[in-house]
C-alpha positions in Angstrom: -51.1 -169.2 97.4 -51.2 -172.7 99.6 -54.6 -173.8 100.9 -53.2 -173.6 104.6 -52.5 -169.9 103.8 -55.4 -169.0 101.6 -57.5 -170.5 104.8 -56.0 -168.7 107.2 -56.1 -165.8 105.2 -60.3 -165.5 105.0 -60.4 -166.5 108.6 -58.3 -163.8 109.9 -60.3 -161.4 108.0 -63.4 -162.6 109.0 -62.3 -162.4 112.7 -59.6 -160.0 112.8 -62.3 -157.2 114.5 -62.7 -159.8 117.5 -59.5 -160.5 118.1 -58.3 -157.2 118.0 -60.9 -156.6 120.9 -59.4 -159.7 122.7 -55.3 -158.9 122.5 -56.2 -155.3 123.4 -57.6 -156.4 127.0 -54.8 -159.1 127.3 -52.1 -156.6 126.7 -53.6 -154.4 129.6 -54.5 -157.2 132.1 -50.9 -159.2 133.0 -51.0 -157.5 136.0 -48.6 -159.0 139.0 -51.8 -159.1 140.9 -52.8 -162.6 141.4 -56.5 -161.7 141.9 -56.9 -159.2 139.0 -55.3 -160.9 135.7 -56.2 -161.5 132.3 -59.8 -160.8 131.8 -61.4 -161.1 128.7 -63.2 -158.1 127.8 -66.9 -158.5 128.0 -67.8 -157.0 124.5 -66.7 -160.1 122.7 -66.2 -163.8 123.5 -64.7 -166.3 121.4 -65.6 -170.0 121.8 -63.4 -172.8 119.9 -65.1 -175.8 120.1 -64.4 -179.5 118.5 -67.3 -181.2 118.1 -67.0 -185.7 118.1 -69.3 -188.2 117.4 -70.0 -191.4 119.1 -66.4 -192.7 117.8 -64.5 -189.5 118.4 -64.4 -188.2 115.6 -64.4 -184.7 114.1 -67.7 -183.5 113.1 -67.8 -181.5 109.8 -70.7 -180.0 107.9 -72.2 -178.3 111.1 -74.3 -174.9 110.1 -74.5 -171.6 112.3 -78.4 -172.7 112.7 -77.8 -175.9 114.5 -75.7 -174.0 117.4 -76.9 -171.9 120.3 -74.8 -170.4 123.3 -76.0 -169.8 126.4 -74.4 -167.4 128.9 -75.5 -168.3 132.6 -78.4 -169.7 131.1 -79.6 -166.7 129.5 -79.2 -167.3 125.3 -77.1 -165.4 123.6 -77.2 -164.0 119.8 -74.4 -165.7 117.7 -72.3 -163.2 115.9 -69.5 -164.9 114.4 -68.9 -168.5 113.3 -66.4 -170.2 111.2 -65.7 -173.8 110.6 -62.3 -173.5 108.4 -59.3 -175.3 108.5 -56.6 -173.0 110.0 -53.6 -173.4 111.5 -52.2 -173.2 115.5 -49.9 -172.1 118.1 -48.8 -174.6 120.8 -46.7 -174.2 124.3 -45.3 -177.5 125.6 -45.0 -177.3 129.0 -42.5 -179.9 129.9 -42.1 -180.7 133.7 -38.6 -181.1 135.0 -39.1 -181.0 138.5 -37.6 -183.8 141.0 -40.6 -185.1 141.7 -40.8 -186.3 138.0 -37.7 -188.6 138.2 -37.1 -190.7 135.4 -40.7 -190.2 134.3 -38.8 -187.1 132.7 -37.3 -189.3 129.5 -41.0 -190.3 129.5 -42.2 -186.6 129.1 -39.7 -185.8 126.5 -40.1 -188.6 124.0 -44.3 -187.1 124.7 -43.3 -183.6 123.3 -41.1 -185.2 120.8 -44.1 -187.1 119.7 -46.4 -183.9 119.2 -44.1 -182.3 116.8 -44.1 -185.4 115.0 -48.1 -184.2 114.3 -47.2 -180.1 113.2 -48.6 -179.7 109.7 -46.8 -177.2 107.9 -48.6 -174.3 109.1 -48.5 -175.0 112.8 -46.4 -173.2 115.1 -44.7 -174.7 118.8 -42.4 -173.9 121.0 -41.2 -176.0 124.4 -40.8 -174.4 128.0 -39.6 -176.5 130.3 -40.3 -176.1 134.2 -39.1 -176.6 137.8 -38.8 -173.7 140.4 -38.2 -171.5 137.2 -39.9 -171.6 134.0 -37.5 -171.4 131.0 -37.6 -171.1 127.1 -36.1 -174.7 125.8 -36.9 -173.9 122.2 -39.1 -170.9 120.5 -41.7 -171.1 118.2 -41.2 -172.6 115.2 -42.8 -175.2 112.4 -40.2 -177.9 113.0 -40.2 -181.1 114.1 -37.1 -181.5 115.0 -35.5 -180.4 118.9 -32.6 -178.5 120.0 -29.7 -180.8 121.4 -30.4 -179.0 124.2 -33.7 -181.0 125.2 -31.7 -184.0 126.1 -29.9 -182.4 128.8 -32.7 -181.7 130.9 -32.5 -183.5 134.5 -35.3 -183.3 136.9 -34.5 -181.5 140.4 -35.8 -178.6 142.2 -40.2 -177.9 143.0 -43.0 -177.9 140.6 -44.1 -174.4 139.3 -47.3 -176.1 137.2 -49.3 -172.8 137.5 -46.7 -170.2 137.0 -46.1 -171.9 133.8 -49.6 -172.2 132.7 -49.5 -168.3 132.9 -45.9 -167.9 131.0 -47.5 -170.2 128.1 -50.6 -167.6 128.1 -48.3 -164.4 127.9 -46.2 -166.4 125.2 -49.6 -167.3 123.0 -50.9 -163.6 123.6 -49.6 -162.0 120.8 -49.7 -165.0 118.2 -51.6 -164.5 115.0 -52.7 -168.1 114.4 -56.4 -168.3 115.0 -56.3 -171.2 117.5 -54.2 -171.5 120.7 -53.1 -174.5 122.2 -51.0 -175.1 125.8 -49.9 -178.8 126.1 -48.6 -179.8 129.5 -46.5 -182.6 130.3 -46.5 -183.1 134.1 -46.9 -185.5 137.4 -49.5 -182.5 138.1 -48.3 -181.7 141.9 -47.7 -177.8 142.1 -45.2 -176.9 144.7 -44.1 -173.7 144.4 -46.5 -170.9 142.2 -46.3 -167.5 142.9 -49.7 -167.8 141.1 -53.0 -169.9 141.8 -54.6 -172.6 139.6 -57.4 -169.8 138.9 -54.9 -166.9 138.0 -53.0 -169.4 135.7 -57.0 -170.6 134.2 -57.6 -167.1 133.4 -54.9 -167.0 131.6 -55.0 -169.5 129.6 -58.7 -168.3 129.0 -58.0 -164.8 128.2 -56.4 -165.5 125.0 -58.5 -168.3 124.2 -56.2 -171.3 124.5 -57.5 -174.6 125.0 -55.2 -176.6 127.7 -54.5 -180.1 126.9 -52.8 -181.8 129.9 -50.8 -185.6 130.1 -50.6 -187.0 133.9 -46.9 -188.0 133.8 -47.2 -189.5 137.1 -45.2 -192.2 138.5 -46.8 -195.5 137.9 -45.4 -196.4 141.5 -47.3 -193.8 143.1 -50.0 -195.2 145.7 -53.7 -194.7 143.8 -54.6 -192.0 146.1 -51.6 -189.6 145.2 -51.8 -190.1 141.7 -55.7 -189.2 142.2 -54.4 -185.9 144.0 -51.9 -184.9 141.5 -54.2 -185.8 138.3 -57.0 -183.3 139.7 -55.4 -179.9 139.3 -54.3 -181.4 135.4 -58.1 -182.6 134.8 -59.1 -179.2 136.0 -57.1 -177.0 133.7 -58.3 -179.3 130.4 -62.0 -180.1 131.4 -62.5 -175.8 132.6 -60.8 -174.8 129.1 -62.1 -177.7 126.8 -59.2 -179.8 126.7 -58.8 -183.0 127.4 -56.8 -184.5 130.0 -55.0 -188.0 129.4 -54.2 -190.4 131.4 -51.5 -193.2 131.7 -49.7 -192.1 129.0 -47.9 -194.7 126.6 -46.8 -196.0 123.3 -49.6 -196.0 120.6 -52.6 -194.6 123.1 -50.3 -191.4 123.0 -49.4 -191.3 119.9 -53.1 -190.9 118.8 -54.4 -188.9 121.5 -51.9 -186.3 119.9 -53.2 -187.0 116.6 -56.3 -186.4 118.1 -55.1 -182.8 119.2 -54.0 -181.6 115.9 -56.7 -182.5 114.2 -58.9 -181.0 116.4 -57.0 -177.7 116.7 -56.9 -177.3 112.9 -60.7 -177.9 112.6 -62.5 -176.5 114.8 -65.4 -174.7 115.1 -65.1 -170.8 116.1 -68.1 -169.0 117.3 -68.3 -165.4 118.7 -70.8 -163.2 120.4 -71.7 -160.2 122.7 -73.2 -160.5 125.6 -76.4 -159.5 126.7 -75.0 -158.9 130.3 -72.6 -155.7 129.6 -72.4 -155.4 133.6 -68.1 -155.1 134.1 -68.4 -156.6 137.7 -65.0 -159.4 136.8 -67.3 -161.9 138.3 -67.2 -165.9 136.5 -70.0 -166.1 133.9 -70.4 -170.1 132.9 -71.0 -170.9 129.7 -72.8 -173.5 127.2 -72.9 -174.2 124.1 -75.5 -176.8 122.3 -76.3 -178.5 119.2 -79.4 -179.6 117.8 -78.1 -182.5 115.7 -78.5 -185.5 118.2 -75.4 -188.3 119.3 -72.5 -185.2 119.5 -70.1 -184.4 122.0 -69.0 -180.8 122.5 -65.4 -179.7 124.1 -65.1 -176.1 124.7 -64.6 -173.5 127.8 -66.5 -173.7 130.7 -67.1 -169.8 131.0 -65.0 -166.9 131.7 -64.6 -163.9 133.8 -65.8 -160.8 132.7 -64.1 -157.5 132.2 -63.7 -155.6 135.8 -64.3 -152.2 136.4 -61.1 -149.7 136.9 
C-alpha cells in the first residue's frame, strides 16, 4: 500500500460520516433556481484551512487545542480535525471568451503549468468557457493535455459564473478529500444565467476552495483591470483562495506550487453548530489560532440549510 493511499485511506475513514452529510444536501440542492442552490446542510460544516507563516509557508505540527471556530461570533465545539497529507480534485476553468484575445495562449501555457505540479494522487480536469461552458479534458492524474487544448480561439461572451457552478456540480461527487476550482480568466462576466453568489455557494457547498489568476490584458486602462479583478478577488478571498495577480513566468510557476502544496496539507476541521435554526440565511465564519505570527486562509462562512 503507497503512503498517498494509506493517507487517504485513514482520512476518509475518519471523515467519511461528514461528508456523507455534505454530498447528500448537494445532490438535493442544484436546483435551476438562482436564489435557492447548493446549501450546505447545517448539521455539519467542514472547514479546509492552510495555515502560513511570516514567509508563506505551510505550517505543520498544529494540535486540535490551538484552534477555535467561531460561528457569527458565537464559538463553536470542534468535532473533527485532521492534518494528513491527502490528495485533491481540481477544475481548471480556462477562459476563451473574445475579450481574452491573445491573453488566451497566456491562459493555456497557466493550466499547462498546474499539471506540471499534480502529484500522483491528484486528480484534474480542464473546462474551458465562453457563452457555453465545455469539457476540454476529464479528470485524470496526467500531466499531459489533449491536442485538442491548442485549438481553442477566443470569441463569443464571458460566462465566469455559470462556470464556477459547472466546476461545483463536477467536484460534487469526487471522493478526494480536498476540492480545488482554478480559474483562469480576464474576470469580466458577460453573460451568466447565474449570479456571482449562486456560483459562491456552489463552490462552498462542496467545500472547494477557489483559486483565481486575473488574465487581464496588460493594455487595459488601470480602472478596468480594477473592475474585472474584483469579481476574481471575491470568489478566492470568500472561499479561502487566493487571487493572483499579473500572472507571469517564474511568480506563476510558484504560486501554483504554492497551490498544491497547500491543497495536499491542509488542515481539516469539522463541527455542528450551535445554531440548528434552517432559515438559508449567510452565517460568517472564523477560525483562530493561538500560536502567534500565522496567517489563516479558509471560507468566509456559508449559508445554512433552508427550510422546504
Amino acid at each position: 500500500m503507497n503512503l498517498h493511499f494509506a493517507t487517504s485511506y485513514r482520512f476518509l475513514s475518519a471523515i467519511l460520516p461528514f461528508i456523507c452529510i455534505i454530498v447528500f444536501t448537494a445532490q438535493h440542492a442544484f436546483a435551476q433556481n438562482d436564489d435557492d442552490i447548493l446549501v450546505v446542510d447545517s448539521s455539519i460544516v467542514i472547514m479546509n484551512a492552510s495555515i502560513l507563516d511570516r514567509e508563506g509557508r505551510h505550517v505543520s505540527g498544529l494540535k486540535k487545542e490551538e484552534f477555535s471556530i467561531f460561528e457569527n461570533g458565537v464559538k463553536q465545539e470542534i468535532e473533527f480535525f485532521a492534518a494528513e497529507e491527502t490528495p485533491f480534485a481540481a477544475v481548471i476553468l480556462l477562459d476563451t471568451s473574445g475579450s481574452m484575445g491573445q491573453q488566451i495562449s497566456v491562459a493555456r501555457a497557466a493550466a499547462i503549468r498546474f499539471l506540471d505540479g499534480l502529484r500522483t494522487d491528484d486528480q484534474a480536469a480542464i473546462y474551458r468557457f465562453d457563452s457555453k461552458v465545455a469539457l476540454v479534458q476529464d479528470f485524470s492524474n496526467s500531466r499531459d493535455v489533449m491536442e485538442t487544448i491548442f485549438d481553442l480561439r477566443s470569441y463569443g461572451m464571458t460566462v465566469l459564473n455559470d462556470a464556477i457552478f459547472k466546476a461545483a456540480e463536477a467536484l460534487q461527487d469526487r471522493p478526494e478529500p480536498r476540492k480545488a476550482i482554478i480559474v483562469l480568466s480576464d474576470g469580466a462576466d458577460t453573460m451568466s444565467g447565474r449570479s456571482a453568489d449562486a456560483a459562491l455557494k456552489a463552490a462552498l457547498a462542496v467545500n472547494a476552495v477557489i483559486y483565481t489568476v486575473d488574465m487581464a490584458s496588460p493594455n487595459l486602462s488601470a480602472k478596468d483591470r480594477m473592475s474585472a479583478a474584483a469579481s476574481l478577488r471575491r470568489f478566492a478571498e470568500r472561499s479561502g483562495g487566493t487571487f493572483i495577480e499579473s500572472p507571469g513566468g517564474a511568480r506563476l510557476r510558484e504560486a501554483f506550487e504554492r497551490i498544491v502544496n497547500e491543497l495536499g496539507t491542509q488542515y481539516t476541521l469539522g463541527f455542528s453548530p450551535k445554531n440548528n435554526n434552517r432559515d438559508g440565511k449567510w452565517r460568517s465564519l472564523e477560525l483562530r489560532i493561538s500560536r502567534p505570527g500565522l496567517t489563516i486562509r479558509t471560507r468566509k462562512g456559508y449559508h445554512a440549510e433552508k427550510a422546504r
